[in-house]
C-alpha positions as CSV (number, residue, x, y, z in Angstrom):
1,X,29.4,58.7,29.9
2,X,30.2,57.4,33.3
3,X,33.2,57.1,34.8
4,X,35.1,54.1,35.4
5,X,35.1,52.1,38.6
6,X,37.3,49.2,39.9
7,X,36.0,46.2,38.6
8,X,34.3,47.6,35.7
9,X,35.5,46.2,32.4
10,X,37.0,48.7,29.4
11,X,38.2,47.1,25.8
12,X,40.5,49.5,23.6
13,X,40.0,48.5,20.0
14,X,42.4,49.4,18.0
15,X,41.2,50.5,14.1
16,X,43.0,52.4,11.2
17,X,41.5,55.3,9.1
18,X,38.7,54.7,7.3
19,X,38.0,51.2,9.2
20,X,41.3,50.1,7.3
21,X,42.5,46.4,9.0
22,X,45.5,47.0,11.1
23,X,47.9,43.8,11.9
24,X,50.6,43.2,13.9
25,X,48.9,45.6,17.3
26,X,50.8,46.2,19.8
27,X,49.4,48.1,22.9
28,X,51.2,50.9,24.8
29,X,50.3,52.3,28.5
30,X,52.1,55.5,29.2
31,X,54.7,54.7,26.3
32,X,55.1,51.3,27.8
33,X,54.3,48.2,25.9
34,X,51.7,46.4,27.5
35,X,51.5,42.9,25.1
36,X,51.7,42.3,21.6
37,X,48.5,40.8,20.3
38,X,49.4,39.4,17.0
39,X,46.2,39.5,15.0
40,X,43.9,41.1,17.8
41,X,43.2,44.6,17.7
42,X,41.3,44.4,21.7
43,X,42.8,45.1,24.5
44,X,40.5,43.9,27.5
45,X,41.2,45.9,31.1
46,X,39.3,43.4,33.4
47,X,38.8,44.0,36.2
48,X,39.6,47.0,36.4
49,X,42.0,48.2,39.4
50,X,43.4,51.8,39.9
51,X,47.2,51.1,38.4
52,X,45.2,51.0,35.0
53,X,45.2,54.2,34.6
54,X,46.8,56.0,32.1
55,X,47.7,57.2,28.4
56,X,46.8,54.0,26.2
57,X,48.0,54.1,22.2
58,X,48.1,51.1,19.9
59,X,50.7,50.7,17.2
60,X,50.3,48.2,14.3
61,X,50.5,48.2,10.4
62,X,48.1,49.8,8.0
63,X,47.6,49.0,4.4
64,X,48.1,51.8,2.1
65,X,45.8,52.1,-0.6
66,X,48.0,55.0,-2.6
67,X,51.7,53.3,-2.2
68,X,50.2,50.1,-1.7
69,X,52.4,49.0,0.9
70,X,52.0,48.2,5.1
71,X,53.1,51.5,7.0
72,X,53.7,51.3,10.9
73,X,50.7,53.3,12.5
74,X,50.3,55.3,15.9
75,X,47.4,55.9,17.5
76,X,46.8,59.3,19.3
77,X,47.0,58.6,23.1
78,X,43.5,57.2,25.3
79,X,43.6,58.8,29.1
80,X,42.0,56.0,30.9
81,X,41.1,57.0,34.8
82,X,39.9,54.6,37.3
């Protein structure tokens, strides 16, 4: 792969094991929350500039098939360098 330029578009999607449906994503730069998307599990960086770089991680809920309940999820971290 490439690497990434200014102006160059990335989307983070965030997804749960398995392709499970996550809900209620929230997106994280560098432990920071960046916005909390509701329903939407993208995260478009467009254009890009250099102070996107970083350590991106979603959070949201995941449906458990085994207790069968929605269980707050953390995604290992993205490095992102412009």
């Amino acid at each position: 792969a490439r690497g990434l330029l200014e102006g160059d578009t990335v989307t983070l999607r965030c997804r749960g094991w398995r392709n499970r449906t996550v809900t209620g994503v929230s997106f994280y730069r560098d432990e920071k929350e960046l916005r909390v998307l509701g329903n939407g599990t993208e995260l478009s960086l467009s254009p890009l500039q250099l102070n996107h770089s970083g350590r991106y991680r979603c959070r949201g809920s995941v449906y458990s098939d085994v207790s069968q309940v929605w269980k707050a999820s953390v995604s290992v971290p993205v490095p992102v360098t412009v």
